[in-house]
C-alpha positions as CSV (number, residue, x, y, z in Angstrom):
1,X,10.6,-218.3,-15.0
2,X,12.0,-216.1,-11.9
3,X,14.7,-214.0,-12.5
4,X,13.6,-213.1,-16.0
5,X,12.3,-209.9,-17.1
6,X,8.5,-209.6,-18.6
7,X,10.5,-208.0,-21.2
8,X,12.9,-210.9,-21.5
9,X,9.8,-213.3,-21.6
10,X,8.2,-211.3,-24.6
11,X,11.8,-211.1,-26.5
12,X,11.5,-215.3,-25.9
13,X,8.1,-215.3,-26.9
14,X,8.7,-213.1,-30.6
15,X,11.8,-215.7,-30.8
16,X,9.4,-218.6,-31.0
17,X,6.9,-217.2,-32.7
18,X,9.1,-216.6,-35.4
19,X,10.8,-219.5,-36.2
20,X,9.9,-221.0,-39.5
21,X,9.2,-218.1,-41.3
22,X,11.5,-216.2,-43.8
23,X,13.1,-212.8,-43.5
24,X,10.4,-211.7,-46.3
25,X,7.4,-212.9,-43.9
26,X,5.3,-209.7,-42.5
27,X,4.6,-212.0,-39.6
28,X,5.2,-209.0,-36.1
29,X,4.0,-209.1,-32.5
30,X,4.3,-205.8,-31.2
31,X,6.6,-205.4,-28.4
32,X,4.7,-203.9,-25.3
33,X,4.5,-201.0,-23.6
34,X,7.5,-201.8,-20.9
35,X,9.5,-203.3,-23.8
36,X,9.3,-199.7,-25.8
37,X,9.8,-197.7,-22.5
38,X,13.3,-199.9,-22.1
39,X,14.3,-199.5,-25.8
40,X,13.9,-195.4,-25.6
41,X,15.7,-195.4,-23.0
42,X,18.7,-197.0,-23.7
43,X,18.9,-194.6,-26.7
44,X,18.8,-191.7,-25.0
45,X,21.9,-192.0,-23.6
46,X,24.4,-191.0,-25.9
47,X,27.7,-193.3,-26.1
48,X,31.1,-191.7,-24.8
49,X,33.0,-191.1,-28.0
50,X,36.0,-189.4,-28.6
51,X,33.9,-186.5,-30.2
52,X,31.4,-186.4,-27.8
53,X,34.9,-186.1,-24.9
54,X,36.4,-183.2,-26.8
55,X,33.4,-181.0,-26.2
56,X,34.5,-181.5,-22.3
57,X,36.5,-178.7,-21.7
58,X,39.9,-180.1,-19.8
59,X,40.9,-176.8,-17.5
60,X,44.3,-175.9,-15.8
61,X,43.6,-175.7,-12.1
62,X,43.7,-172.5,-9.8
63,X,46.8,-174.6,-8.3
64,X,48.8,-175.1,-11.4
65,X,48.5,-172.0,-12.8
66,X,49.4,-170.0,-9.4
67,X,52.0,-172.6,-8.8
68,X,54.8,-170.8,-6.7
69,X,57.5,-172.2,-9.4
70,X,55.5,-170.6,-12.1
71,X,55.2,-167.5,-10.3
72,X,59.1,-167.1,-9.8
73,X,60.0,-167.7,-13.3
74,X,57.2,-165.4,-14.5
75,X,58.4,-161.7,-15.8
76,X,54.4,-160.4,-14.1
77,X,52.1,-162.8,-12.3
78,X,48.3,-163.1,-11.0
79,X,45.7,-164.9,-10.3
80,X,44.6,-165.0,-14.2
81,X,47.5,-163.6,-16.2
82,X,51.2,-164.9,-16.2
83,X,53.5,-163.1,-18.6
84,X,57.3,-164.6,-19.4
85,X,60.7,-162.5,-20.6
86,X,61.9,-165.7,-22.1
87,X,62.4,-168.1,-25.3
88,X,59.5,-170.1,-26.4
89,X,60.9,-173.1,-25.5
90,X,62.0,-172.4,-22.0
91,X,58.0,-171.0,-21.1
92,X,57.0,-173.9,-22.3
93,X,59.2,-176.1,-20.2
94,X,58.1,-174.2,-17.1
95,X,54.3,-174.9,-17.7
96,X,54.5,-178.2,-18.3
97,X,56.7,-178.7,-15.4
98,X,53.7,-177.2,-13.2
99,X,50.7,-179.1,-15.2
100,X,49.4,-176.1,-16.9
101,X,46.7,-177.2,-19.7
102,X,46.0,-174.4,-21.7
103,X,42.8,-174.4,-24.2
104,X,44.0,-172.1,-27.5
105,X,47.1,-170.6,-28.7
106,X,47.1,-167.6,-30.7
107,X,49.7,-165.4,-32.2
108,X,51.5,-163.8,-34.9
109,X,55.4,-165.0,-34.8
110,X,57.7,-162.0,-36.2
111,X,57.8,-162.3,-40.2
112,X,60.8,-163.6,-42.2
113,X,62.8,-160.6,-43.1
114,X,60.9,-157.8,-41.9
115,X,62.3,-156.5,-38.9
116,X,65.1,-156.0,-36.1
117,X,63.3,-156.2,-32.7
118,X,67.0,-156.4,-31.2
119,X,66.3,-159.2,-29.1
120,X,69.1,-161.8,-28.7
121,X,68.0,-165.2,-30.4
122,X,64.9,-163.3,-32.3
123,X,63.4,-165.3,-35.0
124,X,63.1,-164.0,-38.1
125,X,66.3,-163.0,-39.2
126,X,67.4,-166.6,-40.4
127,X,69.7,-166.9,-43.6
128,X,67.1,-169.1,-45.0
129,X,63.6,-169.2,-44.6
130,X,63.9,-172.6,-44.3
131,X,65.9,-172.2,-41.1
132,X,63.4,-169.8,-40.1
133,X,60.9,-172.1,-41.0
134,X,62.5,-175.0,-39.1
135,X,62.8,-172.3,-36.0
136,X,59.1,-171.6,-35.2
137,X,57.9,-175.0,-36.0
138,X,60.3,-176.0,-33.2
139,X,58.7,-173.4,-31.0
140,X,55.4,-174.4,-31.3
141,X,56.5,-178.4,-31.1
142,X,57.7,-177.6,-27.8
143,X,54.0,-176.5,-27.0
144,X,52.3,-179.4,-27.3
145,X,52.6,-180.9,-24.1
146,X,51.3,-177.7,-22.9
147,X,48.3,-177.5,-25.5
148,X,45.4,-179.5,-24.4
149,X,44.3,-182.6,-26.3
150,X,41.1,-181.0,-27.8
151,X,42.7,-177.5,-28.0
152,X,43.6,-175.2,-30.7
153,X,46.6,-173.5,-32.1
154,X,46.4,-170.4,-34.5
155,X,48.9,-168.4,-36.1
156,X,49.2,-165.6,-38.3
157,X,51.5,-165.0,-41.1
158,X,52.4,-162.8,-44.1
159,X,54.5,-163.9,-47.0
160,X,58.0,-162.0,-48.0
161,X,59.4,-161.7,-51.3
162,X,63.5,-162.7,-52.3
163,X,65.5,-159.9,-53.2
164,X,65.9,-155.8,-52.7
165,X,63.3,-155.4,-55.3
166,X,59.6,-156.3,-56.1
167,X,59.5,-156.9,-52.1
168,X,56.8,-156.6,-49.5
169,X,57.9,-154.1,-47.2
170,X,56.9,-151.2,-44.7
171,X,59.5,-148.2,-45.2
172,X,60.2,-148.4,-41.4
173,X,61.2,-152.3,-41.5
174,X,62.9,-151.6,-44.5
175,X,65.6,-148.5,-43.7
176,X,65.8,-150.6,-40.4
177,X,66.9,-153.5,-41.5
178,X,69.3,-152.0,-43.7
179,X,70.7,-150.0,-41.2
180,X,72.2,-153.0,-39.3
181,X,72.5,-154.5,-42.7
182,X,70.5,-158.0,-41.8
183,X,68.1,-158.5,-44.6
184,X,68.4,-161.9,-45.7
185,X,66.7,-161.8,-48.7
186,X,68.5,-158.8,-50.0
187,X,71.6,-160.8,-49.9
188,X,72.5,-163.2,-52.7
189,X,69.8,-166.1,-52.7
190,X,70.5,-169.9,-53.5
191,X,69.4,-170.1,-57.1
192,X,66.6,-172.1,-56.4
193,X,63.7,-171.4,-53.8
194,X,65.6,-167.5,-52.9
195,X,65.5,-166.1,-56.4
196,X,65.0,-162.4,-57.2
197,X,61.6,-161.2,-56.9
198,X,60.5,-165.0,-55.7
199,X,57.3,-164.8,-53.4
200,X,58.6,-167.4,-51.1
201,X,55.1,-169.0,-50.2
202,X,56.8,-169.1,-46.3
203,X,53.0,-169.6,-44.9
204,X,52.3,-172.2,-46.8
205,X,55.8,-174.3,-46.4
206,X,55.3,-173.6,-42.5
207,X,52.2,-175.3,-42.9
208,X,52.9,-177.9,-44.6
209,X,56.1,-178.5,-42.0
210,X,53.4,-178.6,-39.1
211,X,51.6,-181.5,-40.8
212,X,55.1,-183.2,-41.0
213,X,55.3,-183.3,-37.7
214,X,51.9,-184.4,-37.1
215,X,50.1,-181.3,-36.6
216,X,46.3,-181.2,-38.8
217,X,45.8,-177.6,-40.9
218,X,41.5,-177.5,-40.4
219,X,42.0,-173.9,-42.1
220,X,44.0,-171.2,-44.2
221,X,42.0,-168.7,-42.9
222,X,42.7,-165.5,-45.2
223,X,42.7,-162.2,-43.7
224,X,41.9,-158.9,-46.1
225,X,42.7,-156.2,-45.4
226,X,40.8,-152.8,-46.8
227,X,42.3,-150.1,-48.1
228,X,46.0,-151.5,-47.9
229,X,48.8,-149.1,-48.4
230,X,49.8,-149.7,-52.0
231,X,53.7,-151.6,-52.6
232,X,55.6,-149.5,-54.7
233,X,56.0,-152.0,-57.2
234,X,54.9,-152.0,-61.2
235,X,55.1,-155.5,-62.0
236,X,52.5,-157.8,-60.0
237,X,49.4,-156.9,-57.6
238,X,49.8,-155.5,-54.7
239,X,50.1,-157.4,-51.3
240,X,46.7,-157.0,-49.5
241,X,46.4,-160.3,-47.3
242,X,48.1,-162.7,-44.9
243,X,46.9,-166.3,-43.3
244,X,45.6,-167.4,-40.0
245,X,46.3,-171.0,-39.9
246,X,43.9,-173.4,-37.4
247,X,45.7,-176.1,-36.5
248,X,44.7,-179.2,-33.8
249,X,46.5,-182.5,-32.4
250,X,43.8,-184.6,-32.6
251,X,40.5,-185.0,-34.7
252,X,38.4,-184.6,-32.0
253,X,39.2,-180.9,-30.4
254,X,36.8,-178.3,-29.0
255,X,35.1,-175.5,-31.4
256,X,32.0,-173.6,-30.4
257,X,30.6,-172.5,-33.2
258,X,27.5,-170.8,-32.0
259,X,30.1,-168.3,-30.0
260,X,31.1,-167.1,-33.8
261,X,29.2,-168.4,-36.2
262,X,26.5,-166.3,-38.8
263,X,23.1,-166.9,-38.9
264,X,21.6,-168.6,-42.2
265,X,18.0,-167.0,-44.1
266,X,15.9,-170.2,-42.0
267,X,17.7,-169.0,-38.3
268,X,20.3,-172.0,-37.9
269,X,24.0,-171.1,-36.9
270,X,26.4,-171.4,-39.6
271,X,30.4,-171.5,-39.0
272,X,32.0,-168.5,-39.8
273,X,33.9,-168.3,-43.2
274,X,37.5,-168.6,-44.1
275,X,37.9,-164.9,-45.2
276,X,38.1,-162.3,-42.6
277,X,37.9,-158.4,-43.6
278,X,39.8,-156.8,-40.7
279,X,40.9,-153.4,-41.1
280,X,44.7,-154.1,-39.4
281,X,45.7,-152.1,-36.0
282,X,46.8,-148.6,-35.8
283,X,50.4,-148.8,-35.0
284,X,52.4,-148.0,-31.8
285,X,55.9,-146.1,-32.0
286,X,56.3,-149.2,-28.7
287,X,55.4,-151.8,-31.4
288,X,55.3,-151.5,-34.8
289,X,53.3,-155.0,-35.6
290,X,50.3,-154.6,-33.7
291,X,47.8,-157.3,-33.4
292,X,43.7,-156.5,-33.9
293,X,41.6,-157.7,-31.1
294,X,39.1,-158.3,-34.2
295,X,41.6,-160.8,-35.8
296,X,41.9,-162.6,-32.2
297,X,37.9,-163.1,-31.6
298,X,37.0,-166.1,-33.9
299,X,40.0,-168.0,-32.5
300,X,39.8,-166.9,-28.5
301,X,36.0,-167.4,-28.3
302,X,35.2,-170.7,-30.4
303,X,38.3,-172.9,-29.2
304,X,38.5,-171.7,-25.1
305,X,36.0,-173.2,-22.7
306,X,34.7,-171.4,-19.8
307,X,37.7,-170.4,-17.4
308,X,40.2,-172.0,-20.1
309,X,43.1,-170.6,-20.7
310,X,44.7,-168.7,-23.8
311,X,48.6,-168.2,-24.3
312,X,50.0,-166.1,-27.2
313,X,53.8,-167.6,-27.1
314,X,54.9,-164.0,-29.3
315,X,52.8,-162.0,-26.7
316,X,53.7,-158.6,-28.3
317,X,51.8,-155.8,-27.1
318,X,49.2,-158.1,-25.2
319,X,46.6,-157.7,-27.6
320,X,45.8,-161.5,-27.4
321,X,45.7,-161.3,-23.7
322,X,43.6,-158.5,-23.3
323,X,40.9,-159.5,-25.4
324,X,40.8,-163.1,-23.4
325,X,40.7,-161.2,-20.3
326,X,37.4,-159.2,-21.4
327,X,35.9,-162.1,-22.1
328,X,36.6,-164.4,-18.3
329,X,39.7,-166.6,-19.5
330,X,42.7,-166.8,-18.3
331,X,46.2,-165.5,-20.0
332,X,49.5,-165.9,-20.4
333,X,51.9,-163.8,-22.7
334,X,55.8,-164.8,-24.4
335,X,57.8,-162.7,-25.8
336,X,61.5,-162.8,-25.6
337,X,61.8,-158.9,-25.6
338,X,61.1,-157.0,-22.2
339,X,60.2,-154.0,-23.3
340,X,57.1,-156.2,-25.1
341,X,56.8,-157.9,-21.9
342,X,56.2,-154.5,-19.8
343,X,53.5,-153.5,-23.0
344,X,51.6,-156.9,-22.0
345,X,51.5,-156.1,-18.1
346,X,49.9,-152.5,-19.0
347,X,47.5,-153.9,-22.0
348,X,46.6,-156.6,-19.6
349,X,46.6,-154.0,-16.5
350,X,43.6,-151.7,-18.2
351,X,41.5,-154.4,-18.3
352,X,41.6,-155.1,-14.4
């Protein structure tokens, strides 16, 4: 029979050999040596799946990212850092325009209520935290053509309570936001969800908005934080936490565990847990809301390949940039205030 395999001959020959018999006969020929070899290696190679593709890293190119368009809209650029004076929205449009991929987003949006960063078109000052709500999940829709298809978004948030009293305030953000007398939820509230002393549940509701609109929630993450500074209230527990919220486009998305994962009592790698214990950042009098590098880590090193790139779209003080420079990605800062702008070239400039 030319043309046919010997293993194609044996297949024919077991074929034959058993017809006639029923599926409960014990009746085998043993396929042979060459027919084992071929089976092996055909499993061996793994199929091309959708899971098996999101562990691919998809990188922006040198080219994109030091685009000359990019570079003029930038407020700073380099080689591995672009930082923008701008909206959310606009950024976004600017690196899209110039094919910029970029691996995990990470940041911590201002909090509803909390404070006056005098910055024109600021979130957080909305007269309902449904508006405000409304507001950043608009920002970080306008990010997914930017985000990469196995990439990761993270965002922090605290919770704020309706009303002047029983809130959830620092003094600072407080006799601020008095001062210029724009404290939403000290002003007369709806009846319904902006009720006196009502803990508006605002992560949550953002959350659950994201998965409106298509985004998945893979984690609440909670962050404690020891030795809080007691609220001065008498009537419920005192504030201690806030959320870090994993979210992903697609089921398949890139996560390296063994980058931040525990080891179990046999050796293997576990994934980290869902509660971190991060002692929060000492404050600057250039920004009052600092971010920890700590809080950063788990998100920066298990969702960014190797030369991927990370973007914190309410840069800040750069602490998100920083910490992804000390560890070979690349960056690129928001922030609609330039005086948080300049704090990100500096952060990002002592790590050069």
């Amino acid at each position: 029979m030319s043309g046919v395999s010997e293993v194609e001959n044996e297949r024919h020959a077991f074929s034959e050999a058993s017809q006639g018999t029923n599926e409960s006969s014990t009746l085998a020929i043993p396929p042979s040596k060459s027919a084992r070899s071929e089976r092996k290696t055909t499993s061996a190679v793994k199929p091309v799946t959708k899971a098996n593709l999101a562990l691919r890293p998809q990188v922006t190119s040198h080219d994109a990212f030091t685009s000359p368009e990019l570079r003029k809209a930038a407020y700073y650029a380099d080689d591995n850092v672009l930082i923008f004076n701008m909206d959310v929205r606009e950024a976004m449009k600017h690196l899209a325009a110039a094919g910029v991929i970029v691996n995990c987003m990470v940041t911590s949006p201002p909090f509803y209520g909390q404070r006056d960063y005098g910055a024109k078109g600021q979130i957080g000052l909305e007269e309902h935290p449904q508006q405000f709500i409304e507001q950043l999940v608009d920002c970080f829709e306008s990010a997914k053509p930017v985000l990469a298809e196995n990439g990761s978004l993270w965002v922090n948030l605290g919770d704020t309570y309706w009303s002047g009293k029983g809130e959830h305030k620092s003094g600072e953000s407080k006799q601020s936001a008095r001062r210029f007398g724009l404290r939403p939820q000290d002003r007369t509230g709806d009846g319904r969800l902006c009720k006196p002393k009502q803990l508006l549940l605002i992560p949550h509701r953002f959350a659950i908005a994201m998965q409106d609109r298509d985004w998945i929630v893979r984690n609440d993450n909670v962050w404690i934080k020891p030795n809080p500074i007691p609220d001065q209230v008498r009537d419920r527990c005192s504030v201690s936490h806030e959320y870090m919220f994993h979210l992903v486009k697609s089921r398949w998305y890139f996560f390296n565990k063994d980058a931040v994962g525990r080891k179990s009592s046999s050796g293997s790698m576990l994934p980290p847990a869902d509660t971190w214990e991060i002692p929060p950042a000492r404050r600057s009098h250039q920004h009052k809301a600092r971010f920890s590098e700590e809080l950063v880590r788990i998100p920066v090193l298990s969702t960014t390949p190797p030369n991927g790139v990370v973007l914190d779209p309410f840069g800040g003080s750069g602490t998100s940039l920083a910490f992804a420079r000390k560890n070979g990605f690349r960056a690129i800062g928001i922030d609609i205030k330039e005086e948080f702008c300049q704090l990100m070239v500096e952060h990002v400039s002592e790590i050069e």
